[in-house]
N, C-alpha and C positions, 0 to 999 in steps of 0.2 A: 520483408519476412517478419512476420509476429508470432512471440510467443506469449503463449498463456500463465496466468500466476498456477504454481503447486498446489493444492489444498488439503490440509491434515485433516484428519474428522476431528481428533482434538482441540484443534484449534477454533474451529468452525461449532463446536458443540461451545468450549468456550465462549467465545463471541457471543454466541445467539443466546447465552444465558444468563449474562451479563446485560445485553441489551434487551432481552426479554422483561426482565428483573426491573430496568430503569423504565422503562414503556409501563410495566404496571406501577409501579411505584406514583409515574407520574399522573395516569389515568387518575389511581384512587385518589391524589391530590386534590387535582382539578372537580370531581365529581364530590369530594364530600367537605372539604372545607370551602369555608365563603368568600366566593370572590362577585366581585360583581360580572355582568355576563362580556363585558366587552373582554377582561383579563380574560376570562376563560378562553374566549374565543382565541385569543391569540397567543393561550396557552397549548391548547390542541393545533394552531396551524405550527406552532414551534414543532410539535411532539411529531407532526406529519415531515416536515422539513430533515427533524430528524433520526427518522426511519426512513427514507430516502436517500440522504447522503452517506448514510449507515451501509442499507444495500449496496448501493453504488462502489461505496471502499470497498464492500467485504467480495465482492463477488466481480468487480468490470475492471481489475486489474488485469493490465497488457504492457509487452512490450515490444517495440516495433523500432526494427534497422530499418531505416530512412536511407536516403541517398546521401544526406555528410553529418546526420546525426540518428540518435538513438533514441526512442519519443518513449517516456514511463507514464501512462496512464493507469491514477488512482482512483476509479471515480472519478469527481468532479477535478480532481487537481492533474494537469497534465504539465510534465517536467521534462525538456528536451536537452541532449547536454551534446556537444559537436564530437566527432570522433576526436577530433585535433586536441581536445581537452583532458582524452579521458589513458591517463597513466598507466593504471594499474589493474589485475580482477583476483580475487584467490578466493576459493571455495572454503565456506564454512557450512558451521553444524550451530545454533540459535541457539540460545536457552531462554527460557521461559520468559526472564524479562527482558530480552531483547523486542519480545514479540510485545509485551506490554507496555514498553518503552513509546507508544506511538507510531512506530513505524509501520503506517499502511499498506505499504507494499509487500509486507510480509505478510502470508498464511499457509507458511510451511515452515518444519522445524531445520529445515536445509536448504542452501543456497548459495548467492554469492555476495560478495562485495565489491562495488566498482568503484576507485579509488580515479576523482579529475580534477584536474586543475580549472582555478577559477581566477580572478581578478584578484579576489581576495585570499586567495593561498587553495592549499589543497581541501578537497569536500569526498566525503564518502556516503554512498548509497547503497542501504540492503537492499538485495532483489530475490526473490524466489520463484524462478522461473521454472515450468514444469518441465522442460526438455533443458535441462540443466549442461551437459554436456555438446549439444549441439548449440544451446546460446553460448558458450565460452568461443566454440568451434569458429561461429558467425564472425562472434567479434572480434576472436583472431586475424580471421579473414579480412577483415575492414580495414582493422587497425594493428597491422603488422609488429610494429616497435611497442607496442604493450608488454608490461613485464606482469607472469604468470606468478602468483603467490602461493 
């Protein structure tokens, strides 16, 4: 079963104007001060690479119950974690810099937090999934001994 990320227009209007802003910023760079043409050129495949991985974060987030794990697809970054790992979930509400914190997987101002253990002690992952109570629901169902926050 896969769900889909939530999408705020805030968010999304954010984002796009932020990366709007850099994409021209860098254009007039590249096109008015002197570089020679090879920088340039690999100034613009930079600038192509990323608006690309840009899209891909902002919009090809999924999450997907597997048969003994949970696969988080960011874009290009895909993060699988085993049921047997994963502890904890309790629904939050974002604030502003949790979303500009980095965190990819968020582009909604509501969601959850899946609390797993690792090798290395316990890891926590925002997720904002758009059927928010039917992803809790799943992973109840998987992972029974989960403790609900």
């Amino acid at each position: 079963m896969t769900f889909r990320t939530k999408r705020d227009s805030f968010l999304l209007v954010l984002f796009s104007s932020n990366s709007f802003l850099f994409v021209i910023s860098l254009v007039v760079i590249l096109t008015t001060v002197s570089f020679s043409q090879w920088i340039k050129w690999v100034g613009f495949i930079l600038l192509g690479f990323s608006l690309l991985s840009w899209l891909a974060a902002a919009w090809f987030i999924s999450y997907t119950f597997n048969k003994n794990s949970i696969l988080i697809r960011k874009g290009l970054v895909i993060k699988q974690i085993q049921y047997n790992q994963v502890v904890k979930i309790e629904e939050v509400d974002y604030r502003l810099s949790d979303l500009l914190s980095g965190e990819r997987a968020l582009s909604s101002k509501d969601g959850v937090v899946l609390y797993y253990q690792t090798k290395l002690g316990m890891k926590a992952i925002k997720l904002s999934p758009e059927k928010k109570h039917y992803f809790i629901k799943e992973l109840i169902q998987r992972v029974p001994e989960i403790q609900i926050g």
